[in-house]
PDB file with SEQRES, HELIX, SHEET and CRYST1 records, atoms N, CA, C and O in Angstrom:
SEQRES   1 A   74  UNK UNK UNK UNK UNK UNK UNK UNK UNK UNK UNK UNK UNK          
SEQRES   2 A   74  UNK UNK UNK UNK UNK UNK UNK UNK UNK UNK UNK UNK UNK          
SEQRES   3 A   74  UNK UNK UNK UNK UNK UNK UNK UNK UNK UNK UNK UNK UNK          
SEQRES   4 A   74  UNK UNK UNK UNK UNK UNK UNK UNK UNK UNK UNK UNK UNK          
SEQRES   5 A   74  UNK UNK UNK UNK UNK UNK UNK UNK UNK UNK UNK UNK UNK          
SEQRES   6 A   74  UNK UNK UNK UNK UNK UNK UNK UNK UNK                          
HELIX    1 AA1 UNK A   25  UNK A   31  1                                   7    
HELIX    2 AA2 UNK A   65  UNK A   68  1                                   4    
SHEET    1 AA1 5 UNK A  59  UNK A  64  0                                        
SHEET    2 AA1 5 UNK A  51  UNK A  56 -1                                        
SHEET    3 AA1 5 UNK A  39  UNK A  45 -1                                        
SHEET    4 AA1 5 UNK A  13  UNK A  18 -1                                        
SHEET    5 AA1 5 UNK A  71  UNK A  73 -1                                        
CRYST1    1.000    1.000    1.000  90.00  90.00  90.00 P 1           1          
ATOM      1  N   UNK A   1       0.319  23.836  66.298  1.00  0.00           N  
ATOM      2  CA  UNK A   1       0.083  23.021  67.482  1.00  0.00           C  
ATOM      3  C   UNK A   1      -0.720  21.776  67.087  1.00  0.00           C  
ATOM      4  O   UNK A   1      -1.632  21.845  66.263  1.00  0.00           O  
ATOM      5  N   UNK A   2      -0.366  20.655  67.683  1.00  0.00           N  
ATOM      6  CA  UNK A   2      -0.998  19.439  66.948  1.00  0.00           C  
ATOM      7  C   UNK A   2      -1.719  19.362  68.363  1.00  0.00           C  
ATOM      8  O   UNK A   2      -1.424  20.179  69.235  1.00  0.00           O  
ATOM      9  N   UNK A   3      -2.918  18.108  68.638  1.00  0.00           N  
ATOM     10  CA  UNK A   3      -3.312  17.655  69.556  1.00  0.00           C  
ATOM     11  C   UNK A   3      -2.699  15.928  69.436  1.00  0.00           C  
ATOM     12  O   UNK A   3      -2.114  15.369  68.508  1.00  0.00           O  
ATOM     13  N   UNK A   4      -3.117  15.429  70.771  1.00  0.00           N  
ATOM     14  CA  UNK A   4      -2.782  13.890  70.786  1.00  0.00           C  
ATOM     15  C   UNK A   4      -3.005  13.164  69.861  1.00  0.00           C  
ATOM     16  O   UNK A   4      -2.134  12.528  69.267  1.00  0.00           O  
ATOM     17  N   UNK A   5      -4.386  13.150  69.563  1.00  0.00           N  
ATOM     18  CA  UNK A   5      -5.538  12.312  68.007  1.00  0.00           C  
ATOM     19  C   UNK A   5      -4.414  12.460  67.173  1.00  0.00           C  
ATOM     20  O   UNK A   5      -3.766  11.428  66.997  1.00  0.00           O  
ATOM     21  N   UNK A   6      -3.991  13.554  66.577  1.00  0.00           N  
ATOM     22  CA  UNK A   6      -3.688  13.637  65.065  1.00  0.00           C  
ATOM     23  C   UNK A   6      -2.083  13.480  64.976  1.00  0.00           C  
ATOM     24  O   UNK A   6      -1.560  14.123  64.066  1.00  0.00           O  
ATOM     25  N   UNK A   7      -1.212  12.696  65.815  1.00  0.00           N  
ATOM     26  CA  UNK A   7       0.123  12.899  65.419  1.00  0.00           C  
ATOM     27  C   UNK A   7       0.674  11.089  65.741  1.00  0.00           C  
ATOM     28  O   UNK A   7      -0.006  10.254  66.338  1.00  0.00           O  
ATOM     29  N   UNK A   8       1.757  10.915  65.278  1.00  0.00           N  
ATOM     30  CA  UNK A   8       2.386   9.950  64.981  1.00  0.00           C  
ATOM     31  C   UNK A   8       2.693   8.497  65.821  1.00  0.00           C  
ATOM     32  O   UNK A   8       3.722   8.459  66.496  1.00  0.00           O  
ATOM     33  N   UNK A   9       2.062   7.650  65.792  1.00  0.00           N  
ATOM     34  CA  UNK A   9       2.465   6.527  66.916  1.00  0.00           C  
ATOM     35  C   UNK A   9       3.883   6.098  66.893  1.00  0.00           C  
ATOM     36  O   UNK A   9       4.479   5.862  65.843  1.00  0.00           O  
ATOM     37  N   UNK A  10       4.343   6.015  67.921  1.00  0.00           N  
ATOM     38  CA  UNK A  10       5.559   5.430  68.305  1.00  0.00           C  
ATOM     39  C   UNK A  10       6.592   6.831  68.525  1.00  0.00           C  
ATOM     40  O   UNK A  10       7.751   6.542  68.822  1.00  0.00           O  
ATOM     41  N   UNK A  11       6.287   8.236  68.412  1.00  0.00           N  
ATOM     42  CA  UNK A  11       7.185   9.056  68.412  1.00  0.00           C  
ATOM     43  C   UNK A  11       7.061   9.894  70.341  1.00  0.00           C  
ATOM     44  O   UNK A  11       6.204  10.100  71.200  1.00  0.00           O  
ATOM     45  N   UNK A  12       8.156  10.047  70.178  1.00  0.00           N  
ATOM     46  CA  UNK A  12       7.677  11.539  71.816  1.00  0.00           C  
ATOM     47  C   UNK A  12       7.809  12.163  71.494  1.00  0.00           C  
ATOM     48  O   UNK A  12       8.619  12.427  70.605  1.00  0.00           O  
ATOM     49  N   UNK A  13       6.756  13.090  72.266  1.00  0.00           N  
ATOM     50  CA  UNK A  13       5.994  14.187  72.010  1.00  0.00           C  
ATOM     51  C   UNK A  13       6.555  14.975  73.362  1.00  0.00           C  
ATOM     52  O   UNK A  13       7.412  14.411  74.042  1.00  0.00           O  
ATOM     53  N   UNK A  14       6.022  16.388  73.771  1.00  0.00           N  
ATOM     54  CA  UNK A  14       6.593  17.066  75.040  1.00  0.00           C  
ATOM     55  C   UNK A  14       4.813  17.590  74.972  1.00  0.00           C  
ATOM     56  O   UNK A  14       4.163  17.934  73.985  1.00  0.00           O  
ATOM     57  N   UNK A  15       4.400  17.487  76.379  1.00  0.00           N  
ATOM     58  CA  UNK A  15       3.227  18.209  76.434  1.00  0.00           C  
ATOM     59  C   UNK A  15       3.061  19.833  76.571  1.00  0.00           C  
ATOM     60  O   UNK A  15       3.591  20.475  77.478  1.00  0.00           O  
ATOM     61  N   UNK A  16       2.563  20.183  75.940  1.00  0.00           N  
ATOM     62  CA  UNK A  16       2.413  22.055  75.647  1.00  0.00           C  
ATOM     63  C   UNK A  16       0.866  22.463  76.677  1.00  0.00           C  
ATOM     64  O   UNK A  16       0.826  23.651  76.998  1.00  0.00           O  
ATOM     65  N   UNK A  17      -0.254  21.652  77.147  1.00  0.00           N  
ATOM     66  CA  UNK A  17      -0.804  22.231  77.374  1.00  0.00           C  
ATOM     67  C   UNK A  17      -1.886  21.215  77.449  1.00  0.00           C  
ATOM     68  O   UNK A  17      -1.712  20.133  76.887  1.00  0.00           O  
ATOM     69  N   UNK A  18      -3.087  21.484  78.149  1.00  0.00           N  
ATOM     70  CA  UNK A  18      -4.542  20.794  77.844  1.00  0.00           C  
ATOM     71  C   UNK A  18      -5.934  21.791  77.849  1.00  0.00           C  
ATOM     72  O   UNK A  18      -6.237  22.606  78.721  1.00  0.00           O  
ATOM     73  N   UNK A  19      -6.564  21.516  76.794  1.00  0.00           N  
ATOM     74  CA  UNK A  19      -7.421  22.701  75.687  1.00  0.00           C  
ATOM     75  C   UNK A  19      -8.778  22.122  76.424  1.00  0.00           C  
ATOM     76  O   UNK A  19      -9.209  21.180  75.759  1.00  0.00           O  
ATOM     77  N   UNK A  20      -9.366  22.313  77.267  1.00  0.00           N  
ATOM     78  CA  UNK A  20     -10.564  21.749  77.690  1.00  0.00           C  
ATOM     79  C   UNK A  20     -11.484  22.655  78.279  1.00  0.00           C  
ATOM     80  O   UNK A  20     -10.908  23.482  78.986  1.00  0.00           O  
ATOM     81  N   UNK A  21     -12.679  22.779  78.232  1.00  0.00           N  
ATOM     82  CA  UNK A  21     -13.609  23.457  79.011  1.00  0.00           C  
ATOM     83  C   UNK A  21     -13.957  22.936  80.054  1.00  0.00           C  
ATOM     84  O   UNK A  21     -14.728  23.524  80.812  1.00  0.00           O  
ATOM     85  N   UNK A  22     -13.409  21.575  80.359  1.00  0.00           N  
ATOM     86  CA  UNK A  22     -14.209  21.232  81.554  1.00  0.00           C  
ATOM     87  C   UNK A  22     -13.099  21.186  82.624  1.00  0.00           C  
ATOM     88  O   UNK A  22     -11.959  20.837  82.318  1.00  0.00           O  
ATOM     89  N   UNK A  23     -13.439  21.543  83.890  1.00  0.00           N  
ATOM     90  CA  UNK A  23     -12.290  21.615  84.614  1.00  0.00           C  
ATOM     91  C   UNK A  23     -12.752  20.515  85.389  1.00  0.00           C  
ATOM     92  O   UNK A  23     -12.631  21.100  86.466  1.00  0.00           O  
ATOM     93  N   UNK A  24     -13.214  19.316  85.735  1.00  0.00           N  
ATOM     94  CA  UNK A  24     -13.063  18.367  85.617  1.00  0.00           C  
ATOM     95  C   UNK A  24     -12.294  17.183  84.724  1.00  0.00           C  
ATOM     96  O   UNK A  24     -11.729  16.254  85.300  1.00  0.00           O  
ATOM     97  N   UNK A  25     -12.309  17.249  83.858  1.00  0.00           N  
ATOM     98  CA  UNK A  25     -11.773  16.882  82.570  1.00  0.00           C  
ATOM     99  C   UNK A  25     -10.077  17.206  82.966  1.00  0.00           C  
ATOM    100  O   UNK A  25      -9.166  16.407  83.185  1.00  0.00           O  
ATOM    101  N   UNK A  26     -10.083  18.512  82.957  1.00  0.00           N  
ATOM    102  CA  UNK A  26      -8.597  18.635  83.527  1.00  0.00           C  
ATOM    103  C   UNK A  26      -8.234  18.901  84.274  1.00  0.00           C  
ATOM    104  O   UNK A  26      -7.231  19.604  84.147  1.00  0.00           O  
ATOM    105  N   UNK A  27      -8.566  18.681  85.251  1.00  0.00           N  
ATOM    106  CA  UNK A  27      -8.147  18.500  86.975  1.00  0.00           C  
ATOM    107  C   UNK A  27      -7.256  16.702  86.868  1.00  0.00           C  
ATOM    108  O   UNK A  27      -6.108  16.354  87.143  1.00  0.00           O  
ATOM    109  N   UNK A  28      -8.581  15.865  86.294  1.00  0.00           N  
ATOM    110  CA  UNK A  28      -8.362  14.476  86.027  1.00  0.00           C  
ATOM    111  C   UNK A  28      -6.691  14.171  85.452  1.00  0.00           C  
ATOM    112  O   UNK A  28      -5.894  13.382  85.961  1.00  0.00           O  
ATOM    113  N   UNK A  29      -6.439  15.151  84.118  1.00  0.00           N  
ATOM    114  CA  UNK A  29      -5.265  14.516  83.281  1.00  0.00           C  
ATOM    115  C   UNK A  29      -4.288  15.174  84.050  1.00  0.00           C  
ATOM    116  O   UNK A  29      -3.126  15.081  83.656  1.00  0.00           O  
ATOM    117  N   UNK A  30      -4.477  15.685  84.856  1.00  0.00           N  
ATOM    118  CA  UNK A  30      -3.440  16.646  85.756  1.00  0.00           C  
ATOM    119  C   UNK A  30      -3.134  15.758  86.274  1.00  0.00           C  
ATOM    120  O   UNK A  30      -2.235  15.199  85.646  1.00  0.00           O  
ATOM    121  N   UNK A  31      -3.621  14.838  87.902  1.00  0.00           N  
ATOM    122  CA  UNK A  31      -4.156  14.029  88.657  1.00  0.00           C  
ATOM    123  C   UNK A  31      -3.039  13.174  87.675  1.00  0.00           C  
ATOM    124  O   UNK A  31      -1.856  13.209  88.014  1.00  0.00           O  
ATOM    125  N   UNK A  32      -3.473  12.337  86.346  1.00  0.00           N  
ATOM    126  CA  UNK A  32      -2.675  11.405  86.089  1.00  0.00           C  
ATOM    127  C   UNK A  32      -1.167  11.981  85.677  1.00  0.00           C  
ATOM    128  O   UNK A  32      -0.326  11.178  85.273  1.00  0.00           O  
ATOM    129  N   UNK A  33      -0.973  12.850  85.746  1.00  0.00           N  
ATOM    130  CA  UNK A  33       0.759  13.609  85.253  1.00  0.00           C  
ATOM    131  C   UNK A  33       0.858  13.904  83.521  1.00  0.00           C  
ATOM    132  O   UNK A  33       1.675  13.662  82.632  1.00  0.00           O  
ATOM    133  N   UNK A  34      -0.157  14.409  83.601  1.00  0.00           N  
ATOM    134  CA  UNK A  34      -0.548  15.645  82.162  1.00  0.00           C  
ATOM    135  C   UNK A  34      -0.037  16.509  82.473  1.00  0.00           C  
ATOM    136  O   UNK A  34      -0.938  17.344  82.402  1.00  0.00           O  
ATOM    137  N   UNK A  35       0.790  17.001  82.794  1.00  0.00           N  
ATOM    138  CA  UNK A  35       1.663  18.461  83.198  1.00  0.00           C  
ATOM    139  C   UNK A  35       1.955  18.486  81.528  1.00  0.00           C  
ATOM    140  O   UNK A  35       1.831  17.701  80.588  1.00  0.00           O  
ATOM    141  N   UNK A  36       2.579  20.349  81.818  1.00  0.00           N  
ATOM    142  CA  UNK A  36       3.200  21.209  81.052  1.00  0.00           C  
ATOM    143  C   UNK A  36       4.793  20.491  81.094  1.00  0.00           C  
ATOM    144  O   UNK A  36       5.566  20.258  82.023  1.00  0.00           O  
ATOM    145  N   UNK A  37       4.867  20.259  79.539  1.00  0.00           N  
ATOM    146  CA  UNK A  37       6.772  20.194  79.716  1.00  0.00           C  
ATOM    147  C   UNK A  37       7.038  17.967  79.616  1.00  0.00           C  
ATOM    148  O   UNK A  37       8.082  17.424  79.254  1.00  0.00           O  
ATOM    149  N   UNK A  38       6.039  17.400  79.959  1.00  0.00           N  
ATOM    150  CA  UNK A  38       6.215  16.082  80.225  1.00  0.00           C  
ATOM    151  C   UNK A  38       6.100  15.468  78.877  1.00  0.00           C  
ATOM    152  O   UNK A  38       5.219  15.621  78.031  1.00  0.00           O  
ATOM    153  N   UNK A  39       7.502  14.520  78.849  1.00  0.00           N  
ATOM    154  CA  UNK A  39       7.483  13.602  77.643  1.00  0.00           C  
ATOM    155  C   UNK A  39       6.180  12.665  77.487  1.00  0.00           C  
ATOM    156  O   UNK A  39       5.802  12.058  78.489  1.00  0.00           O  
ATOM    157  N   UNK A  40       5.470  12.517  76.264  1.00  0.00           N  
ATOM    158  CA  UNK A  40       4.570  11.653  75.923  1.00  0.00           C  
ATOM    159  C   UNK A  40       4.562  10.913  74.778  1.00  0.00           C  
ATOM    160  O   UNK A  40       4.894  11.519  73.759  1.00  0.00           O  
ATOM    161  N   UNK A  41       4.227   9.598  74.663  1.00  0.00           N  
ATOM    162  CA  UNK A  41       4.364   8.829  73.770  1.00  0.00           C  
ATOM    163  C   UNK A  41       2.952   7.857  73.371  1.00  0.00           C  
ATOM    164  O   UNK A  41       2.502   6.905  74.009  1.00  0.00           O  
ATOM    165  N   UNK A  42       2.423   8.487  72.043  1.00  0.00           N  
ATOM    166  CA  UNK A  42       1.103   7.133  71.579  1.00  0.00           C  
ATOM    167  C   UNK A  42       1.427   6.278  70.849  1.00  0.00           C  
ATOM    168  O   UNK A  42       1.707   6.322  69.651  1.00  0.00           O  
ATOM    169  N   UNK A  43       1.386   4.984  71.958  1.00  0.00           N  
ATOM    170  CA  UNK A  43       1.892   3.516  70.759  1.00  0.00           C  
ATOM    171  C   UNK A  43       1.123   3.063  70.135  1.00  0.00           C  
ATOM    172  O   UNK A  43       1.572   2.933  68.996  1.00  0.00           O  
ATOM    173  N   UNK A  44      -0.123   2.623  70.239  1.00  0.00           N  
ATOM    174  CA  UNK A  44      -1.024   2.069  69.588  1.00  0.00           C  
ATOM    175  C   UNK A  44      -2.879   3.209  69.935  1.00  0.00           C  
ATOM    176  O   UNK A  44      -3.400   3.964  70.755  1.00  0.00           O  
ATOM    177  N   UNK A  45      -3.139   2.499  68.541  1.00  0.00           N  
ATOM    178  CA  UNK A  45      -4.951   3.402  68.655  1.00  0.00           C  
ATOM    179  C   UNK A  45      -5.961   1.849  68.128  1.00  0.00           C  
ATOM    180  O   UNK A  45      -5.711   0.766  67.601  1.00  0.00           O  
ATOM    181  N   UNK A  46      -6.516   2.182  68.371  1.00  0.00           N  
ATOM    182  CA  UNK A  46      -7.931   1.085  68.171  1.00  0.00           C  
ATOM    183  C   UNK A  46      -8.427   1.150  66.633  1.00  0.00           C  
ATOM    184  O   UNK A  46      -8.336   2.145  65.915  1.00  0.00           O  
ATOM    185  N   UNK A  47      -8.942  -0.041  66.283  1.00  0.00           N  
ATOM    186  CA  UNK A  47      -9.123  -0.166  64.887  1.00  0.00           C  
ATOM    187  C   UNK A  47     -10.467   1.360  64.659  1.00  0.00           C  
ATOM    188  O   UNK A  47     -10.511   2.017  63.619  1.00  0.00           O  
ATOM    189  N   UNK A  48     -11.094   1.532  65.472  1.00  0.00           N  
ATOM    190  CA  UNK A  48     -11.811   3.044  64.684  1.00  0.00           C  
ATOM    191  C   UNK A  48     -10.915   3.755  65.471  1.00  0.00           C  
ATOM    192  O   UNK A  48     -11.756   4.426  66.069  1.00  0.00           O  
ATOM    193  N   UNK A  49     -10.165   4.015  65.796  1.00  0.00           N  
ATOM    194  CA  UNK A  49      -9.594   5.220  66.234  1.00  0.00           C  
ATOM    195  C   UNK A  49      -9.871   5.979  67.585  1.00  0.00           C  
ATOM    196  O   UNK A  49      -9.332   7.044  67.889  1.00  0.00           O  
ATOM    197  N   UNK A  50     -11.012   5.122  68.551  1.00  0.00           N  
ATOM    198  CA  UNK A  50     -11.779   5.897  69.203  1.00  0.00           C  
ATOM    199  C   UNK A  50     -11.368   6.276  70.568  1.00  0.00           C  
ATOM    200  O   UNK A  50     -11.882   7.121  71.301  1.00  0.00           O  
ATOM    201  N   UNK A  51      -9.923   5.179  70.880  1.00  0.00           N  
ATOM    202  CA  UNK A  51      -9.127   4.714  71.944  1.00  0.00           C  
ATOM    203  C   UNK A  51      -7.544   5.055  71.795  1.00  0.00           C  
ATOM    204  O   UNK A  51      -7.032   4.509  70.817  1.00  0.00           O  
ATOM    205  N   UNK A  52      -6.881   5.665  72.395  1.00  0.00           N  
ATOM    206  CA  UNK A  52      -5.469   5.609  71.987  1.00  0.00           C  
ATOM    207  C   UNK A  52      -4.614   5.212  73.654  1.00  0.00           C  
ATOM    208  O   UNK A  52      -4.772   5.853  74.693  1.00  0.00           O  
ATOM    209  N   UNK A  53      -3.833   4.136  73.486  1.00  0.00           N  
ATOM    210  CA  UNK A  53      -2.905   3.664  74.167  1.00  0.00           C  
ATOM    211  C   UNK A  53      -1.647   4.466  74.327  1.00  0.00           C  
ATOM    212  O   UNK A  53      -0.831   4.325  73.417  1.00  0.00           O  
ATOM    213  N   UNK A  54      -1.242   5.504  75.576  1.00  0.00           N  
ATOM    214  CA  UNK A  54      -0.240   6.153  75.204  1.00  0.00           C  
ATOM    215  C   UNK A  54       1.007   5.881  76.629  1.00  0.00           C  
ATOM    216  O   UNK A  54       0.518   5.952  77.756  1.00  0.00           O  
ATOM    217  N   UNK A  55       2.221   5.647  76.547  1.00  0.00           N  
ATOM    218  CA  UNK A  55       2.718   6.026  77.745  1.00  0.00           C  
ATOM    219  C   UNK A  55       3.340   7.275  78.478  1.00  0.00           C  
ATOM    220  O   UNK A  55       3.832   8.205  77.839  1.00  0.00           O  
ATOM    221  N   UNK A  56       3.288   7.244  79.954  1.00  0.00           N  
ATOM    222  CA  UNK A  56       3.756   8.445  79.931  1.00  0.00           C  
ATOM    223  C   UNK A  56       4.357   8.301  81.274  1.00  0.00           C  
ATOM    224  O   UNK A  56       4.585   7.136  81.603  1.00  0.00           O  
ATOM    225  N   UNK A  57       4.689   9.297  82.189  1.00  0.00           N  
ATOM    226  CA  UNK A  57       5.860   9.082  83.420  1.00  0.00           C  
ATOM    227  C   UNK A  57       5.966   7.641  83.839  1.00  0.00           C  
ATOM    228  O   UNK A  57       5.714   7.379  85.015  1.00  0.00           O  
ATOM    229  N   UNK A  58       6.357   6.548  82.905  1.00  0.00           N  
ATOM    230  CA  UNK A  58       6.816   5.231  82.801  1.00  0.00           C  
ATOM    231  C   UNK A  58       5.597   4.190  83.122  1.00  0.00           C  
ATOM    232  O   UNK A  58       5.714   3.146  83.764  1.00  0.00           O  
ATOM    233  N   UNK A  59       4.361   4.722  82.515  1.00  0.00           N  
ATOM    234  CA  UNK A  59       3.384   3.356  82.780  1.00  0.00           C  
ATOM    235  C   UNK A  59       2.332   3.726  81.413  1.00  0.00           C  
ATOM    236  O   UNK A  59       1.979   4.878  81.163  1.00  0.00           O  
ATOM    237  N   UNK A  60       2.010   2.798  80.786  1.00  0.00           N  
ATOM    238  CA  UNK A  60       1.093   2.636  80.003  1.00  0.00           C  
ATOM    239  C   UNK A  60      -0.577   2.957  80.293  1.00  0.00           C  
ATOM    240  O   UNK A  60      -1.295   2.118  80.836  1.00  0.00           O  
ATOM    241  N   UNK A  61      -1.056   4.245  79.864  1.00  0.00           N  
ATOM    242  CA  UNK A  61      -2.635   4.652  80.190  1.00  0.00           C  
ATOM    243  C   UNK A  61      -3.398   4.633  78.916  1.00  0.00           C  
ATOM    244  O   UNK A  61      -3.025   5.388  78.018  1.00  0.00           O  
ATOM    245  N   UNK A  62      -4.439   3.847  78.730  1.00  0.00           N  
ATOM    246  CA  UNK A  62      -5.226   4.251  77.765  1.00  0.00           C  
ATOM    247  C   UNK A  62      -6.825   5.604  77.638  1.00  0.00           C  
ATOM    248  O   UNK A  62      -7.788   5.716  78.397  1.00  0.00           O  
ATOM    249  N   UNK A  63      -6.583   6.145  76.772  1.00  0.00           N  
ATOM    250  CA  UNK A  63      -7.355   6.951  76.697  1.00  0.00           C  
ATOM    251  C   UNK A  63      -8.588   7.639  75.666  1.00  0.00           C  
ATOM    252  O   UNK A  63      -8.196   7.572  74.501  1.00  0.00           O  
ATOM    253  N   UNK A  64      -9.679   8.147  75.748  1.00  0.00           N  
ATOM    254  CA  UNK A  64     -10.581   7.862  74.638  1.00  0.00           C  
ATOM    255  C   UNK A  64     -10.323   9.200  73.625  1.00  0.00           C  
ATOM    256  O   UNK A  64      -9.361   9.929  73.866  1.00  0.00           O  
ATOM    257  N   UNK A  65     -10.977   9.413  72.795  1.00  0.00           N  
ATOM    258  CA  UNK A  65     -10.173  10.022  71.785  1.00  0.00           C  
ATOM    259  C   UNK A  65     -10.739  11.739  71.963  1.00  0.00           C  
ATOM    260  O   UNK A  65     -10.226  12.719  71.422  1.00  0.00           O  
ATOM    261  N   UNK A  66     -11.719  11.726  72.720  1.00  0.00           N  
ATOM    262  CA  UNK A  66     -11.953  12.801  73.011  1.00  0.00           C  
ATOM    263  C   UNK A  66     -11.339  13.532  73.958  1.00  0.00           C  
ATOM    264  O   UNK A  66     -11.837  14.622  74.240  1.00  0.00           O  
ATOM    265  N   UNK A  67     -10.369  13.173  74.508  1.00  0.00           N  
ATOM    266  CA  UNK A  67      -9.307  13.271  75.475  1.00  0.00           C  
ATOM    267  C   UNK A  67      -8.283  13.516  75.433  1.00  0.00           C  
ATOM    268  O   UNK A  67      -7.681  14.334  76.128  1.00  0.00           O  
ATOM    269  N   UNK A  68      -7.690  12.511  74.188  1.00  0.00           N  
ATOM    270  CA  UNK A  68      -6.746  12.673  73.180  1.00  0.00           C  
ATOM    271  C   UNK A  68      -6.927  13.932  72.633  1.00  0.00           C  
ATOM    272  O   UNK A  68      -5.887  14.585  72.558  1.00  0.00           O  
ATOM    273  N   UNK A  69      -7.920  14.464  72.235  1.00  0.00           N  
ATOM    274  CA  UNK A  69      -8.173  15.813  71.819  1.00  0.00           C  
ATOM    275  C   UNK A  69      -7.358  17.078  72.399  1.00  0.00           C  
ATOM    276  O   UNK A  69      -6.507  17.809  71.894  1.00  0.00           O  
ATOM    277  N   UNK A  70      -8.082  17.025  73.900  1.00  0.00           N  
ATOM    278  CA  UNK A  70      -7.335  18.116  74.397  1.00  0.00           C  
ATOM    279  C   UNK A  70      -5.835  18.159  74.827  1.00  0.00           C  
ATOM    280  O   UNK A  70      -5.414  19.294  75.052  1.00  0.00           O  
ATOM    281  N   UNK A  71      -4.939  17.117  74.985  1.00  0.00           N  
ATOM    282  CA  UNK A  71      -3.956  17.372  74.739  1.00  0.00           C  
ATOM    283  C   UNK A  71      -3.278  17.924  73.625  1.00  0.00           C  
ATOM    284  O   UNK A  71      -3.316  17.583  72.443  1.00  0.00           O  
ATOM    285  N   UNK A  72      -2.493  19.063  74.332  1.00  0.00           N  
ATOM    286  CA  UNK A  72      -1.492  19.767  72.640  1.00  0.00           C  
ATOM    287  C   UNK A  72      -0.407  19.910  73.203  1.00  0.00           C  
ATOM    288  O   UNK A  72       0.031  20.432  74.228  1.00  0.00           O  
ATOM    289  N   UNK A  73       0.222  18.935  71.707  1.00  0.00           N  
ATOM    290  CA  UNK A  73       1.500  18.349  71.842  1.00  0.00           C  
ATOM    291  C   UNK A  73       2.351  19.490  71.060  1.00  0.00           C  
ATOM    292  O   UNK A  73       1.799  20.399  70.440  1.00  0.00           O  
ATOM    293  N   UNK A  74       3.957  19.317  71.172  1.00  0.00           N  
ATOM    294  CA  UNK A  74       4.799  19.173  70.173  1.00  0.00           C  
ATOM    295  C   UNK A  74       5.526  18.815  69.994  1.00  0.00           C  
ATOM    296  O   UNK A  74       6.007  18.924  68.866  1.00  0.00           O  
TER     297      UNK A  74                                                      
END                                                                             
């Protein structure tokens, strides 16, 4: 299982899940259409890495990398 951070820009991904303790945290990526099963795509990340630009049900969201975390992709 990979998370968001560590896999390939420019490829889609299918979302498997979100790994978080905070149920705030994921109530939120829910809220934006973080579902189970939804195509995702990271185009660009920030020169440290700390930000990743990803799209997803057809609009461009950026997100911080600790965030990126709990998504697990495959």
């Amino acid at each position: 299982m990979n998370n968001l951070a560590n896999v390939k820009l420019g490829k889609n991904y299918i979302i498997e899940g979100i790994s978080t303790s905070s149920i705030k945290n994921k109530r939120r990526l829910l809220e934006l259409g973080f579902t189970t099963g939804q195509k995702i795509k990271p185009v660009r990340k920030s020169l440290l890495g700390k930000v990743f630009l990803i799209e997803i049900r057809g609009y461009t969201l950026s997100i911080k990398r600790t965030v990126a975390e709990a998504v697990i992709v495959k």
